[in-house]
C-alpha positions in Angstrom: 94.4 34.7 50.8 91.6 37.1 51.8 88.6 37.7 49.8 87.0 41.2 51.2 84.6 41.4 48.1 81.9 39.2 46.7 79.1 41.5 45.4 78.3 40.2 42.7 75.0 40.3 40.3 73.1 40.0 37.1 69.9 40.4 36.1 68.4 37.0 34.4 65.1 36.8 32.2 63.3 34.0 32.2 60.9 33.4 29.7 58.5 30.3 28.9 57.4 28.9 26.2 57.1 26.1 23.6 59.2 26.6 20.7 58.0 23.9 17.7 56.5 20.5 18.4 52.5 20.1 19.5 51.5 17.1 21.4 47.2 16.2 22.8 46.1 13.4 24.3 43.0 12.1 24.9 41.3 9.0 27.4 38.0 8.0 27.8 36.5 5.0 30.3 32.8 4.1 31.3 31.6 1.2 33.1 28.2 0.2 33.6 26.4 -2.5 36.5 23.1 -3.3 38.2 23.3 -0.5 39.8 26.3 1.5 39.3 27.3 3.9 36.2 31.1 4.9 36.2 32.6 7.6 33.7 35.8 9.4 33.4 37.8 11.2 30.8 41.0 13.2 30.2 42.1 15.6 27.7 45.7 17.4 27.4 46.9 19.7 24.9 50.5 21.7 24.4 51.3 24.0 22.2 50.7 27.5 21.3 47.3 27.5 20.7 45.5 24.6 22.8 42.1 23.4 23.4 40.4 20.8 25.7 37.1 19.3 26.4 35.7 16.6 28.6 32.3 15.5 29.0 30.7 12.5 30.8 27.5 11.2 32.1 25.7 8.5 33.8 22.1 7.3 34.4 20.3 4.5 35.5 16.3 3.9 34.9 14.9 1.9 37.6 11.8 0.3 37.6 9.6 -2.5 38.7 11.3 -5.1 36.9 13.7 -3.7 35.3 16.8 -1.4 35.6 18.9 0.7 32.7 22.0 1.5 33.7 24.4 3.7 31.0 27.4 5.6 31.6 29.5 7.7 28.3 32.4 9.7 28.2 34.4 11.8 25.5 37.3 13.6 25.6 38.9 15.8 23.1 42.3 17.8 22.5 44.2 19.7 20.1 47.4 21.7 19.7 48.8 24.0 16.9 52.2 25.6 16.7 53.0 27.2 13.3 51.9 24.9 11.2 52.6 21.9 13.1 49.0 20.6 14.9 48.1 17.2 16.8 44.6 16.4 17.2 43.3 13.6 19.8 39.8 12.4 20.3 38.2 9.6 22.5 34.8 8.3 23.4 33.0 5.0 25.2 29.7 4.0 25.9 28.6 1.2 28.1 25.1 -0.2 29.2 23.6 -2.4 31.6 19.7 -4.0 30.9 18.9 -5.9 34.0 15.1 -7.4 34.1 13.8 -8.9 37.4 
C-alpha cells in the first residue's frame, strides 16, 4: 500500500474565555520585631470583569529608648460574570513596642 498524498488542512479558531462561574481570592500577612517589619499580600480575581488591589507597609520609630516597629497589609479581589460575582477581602496589622 502506497500513500502518495497527505495534504491535508483546516483552519482552527481558538478562542478564550470564561463562560459562567467567578472565583477572587485574597491573603494578607505582617509580622513585626525589634527591628524588622515584614508585609505581604495577594489578590486574584477571574471572571469577566475583574479587579485587584494590594497594599502594604512597614515602619519602625527608633529612638533613644525606645523602638516602634509596625508592618499592615490588605488585599482585595472581585469578580462578576452575568450576574454571578465573588468578592474577597483581607487585612493584618502587627506591632512591636520595645523600650530600652
Amino acid at each position: 500500500m502506497i500513500i502518495s498524498d497527505l495534504n491535508y488542512s483546516e483552519v482552527v479558531s481558538e478562542k478564550s474565555g470564561i463562560i459562567g462561574g467567578v472565583s477572587a481570592s485574597a491573603n494578607a500577612h505582617s509580622s513585626a520585631t525589634s527591628y524588622i517589619g515584614s508585609a505581604g499580600a495577594y489578590a486574584t480575581a477571574s471572571g469577566q470583569q475583574t479587579s485587584t488591589t494590594t497594599k502594604t507597609s512597614t515602619s519602625i520609630d527608633a529612638g533613644i529608648n525606645y523602638n516602634i516597629t509596625d508592618a499592615s497589609a490588605q488585599a482585595d479581589a472581585y469578580a462578576a460574570t452575568g450576574s454571578d460575582s465573588a468578592l474577597a477581602q483581607a487585612d493584618t496589622f502587627a506591632t512591636n513596642v520595645s523600650a530600652y
